[in-house]
C-alpha positions as CSV (number, residue, x, y, z in Angstrom):
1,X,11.6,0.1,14.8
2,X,10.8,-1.7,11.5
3,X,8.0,-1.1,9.3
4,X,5.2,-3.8,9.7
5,X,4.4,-5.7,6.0
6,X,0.6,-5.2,7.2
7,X,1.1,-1.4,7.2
8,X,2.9,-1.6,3.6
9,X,0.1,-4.0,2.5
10,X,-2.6,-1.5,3.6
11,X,-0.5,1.3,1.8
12,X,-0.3,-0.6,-1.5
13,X,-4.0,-1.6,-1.3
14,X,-4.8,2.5,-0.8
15,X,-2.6,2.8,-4.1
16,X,-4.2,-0.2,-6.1
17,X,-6.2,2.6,-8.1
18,X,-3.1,3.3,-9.6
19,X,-0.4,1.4,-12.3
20,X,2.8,0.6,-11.8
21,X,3.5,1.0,-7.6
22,X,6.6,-0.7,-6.8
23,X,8.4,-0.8,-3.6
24,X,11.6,-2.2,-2.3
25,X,12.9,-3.7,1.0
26,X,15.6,-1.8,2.5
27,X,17.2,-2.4,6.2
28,X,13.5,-3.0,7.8
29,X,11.7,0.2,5.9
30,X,10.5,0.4,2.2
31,X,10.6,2.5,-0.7
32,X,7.9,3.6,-2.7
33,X,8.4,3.8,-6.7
34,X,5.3,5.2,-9.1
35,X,6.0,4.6,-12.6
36,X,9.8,3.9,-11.8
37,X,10.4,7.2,-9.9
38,X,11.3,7.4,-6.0
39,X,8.5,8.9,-4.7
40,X,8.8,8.3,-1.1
41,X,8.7,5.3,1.7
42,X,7.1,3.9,4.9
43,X,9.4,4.4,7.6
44,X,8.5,3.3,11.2
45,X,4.9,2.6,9.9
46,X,4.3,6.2,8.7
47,X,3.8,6.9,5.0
48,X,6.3,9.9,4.1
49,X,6.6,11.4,0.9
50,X,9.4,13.7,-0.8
51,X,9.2,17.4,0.1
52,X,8.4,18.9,-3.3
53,X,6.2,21.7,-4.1
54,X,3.4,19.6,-5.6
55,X,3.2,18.0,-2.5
56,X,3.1,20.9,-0.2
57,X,0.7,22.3,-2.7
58,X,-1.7,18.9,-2.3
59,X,-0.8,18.8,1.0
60,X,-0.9,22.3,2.6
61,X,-1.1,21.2,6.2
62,X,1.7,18.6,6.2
63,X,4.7,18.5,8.7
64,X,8.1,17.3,7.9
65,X,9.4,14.0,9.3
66,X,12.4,12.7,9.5
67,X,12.1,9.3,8.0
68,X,15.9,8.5,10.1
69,X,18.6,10.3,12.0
70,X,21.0,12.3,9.3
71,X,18.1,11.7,6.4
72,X,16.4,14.8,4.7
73,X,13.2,15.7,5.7
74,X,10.0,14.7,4.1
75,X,6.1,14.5,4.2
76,X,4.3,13.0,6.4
77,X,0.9,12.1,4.4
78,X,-1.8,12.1,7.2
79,X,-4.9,10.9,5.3
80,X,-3.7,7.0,3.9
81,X,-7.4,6.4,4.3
82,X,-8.8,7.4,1.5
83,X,-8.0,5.9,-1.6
84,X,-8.9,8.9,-3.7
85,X,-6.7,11.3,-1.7
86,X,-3.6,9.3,-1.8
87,X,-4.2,8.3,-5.2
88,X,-4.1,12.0,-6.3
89,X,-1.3,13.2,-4.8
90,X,0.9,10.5,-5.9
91,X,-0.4,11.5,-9.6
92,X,-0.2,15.2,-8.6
93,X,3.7,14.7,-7.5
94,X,4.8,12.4,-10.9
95,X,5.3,15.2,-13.0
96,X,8.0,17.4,-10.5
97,X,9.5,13.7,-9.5
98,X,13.0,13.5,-10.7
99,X,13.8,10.9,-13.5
100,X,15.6,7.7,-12.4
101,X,19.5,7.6,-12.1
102,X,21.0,5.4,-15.0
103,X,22.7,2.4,-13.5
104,X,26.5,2.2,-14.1
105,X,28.0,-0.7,-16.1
């Protein structure tokens, strides 16, 4: 089932706090950038987040999702609520987030 635009709307509001959120469209989900790093996406309506230790330290409660069949796991981020929360762990995962992949001419 495809994510719904309102739940990626609501998600992006939650991250307004914050510069530089991107996303992209891809087959029906979307993928969440901060500061031009893949941070995670919203798959089936459910906000999931790359399993990384800042995260699990942020998030010590969290259980793994699978965001589609064959994918690695990731985070499922309970608490899209409150602006403050998911505001900080998106600035608490930037640092450990790996660096883009240079585009191939």
């Amino acid at each position: 089932m495809p994510s719904s635009e309102g739940f990626l709307e609501y998600v992006l509001e939650q991250l307004s706090d914050l510069q530089d959120i991107g996303y992209r469209a891809m087959m029906g989900e979307y993928i969440l950038y901060y500061k031009g790093k893949i941070i995670g996406g919203i798959y089936d309506d459910r906000l999931l987040v790359k399993d990384m230790s800042s995260a699990r330290k942020y998030m010590p409660d969290a259980e793994y999702e699978l965001p589609y069949e064959g994918a690695k796991r990731m985070l499922a981020v309970d608490d899209i609520d409150s602006k403050e929360y998911l505001c900080g762990l998106f600035e608490a995962m930037y640092d450990e987030l790996p660096a883009p992949k240079k585009k191939k001419k």
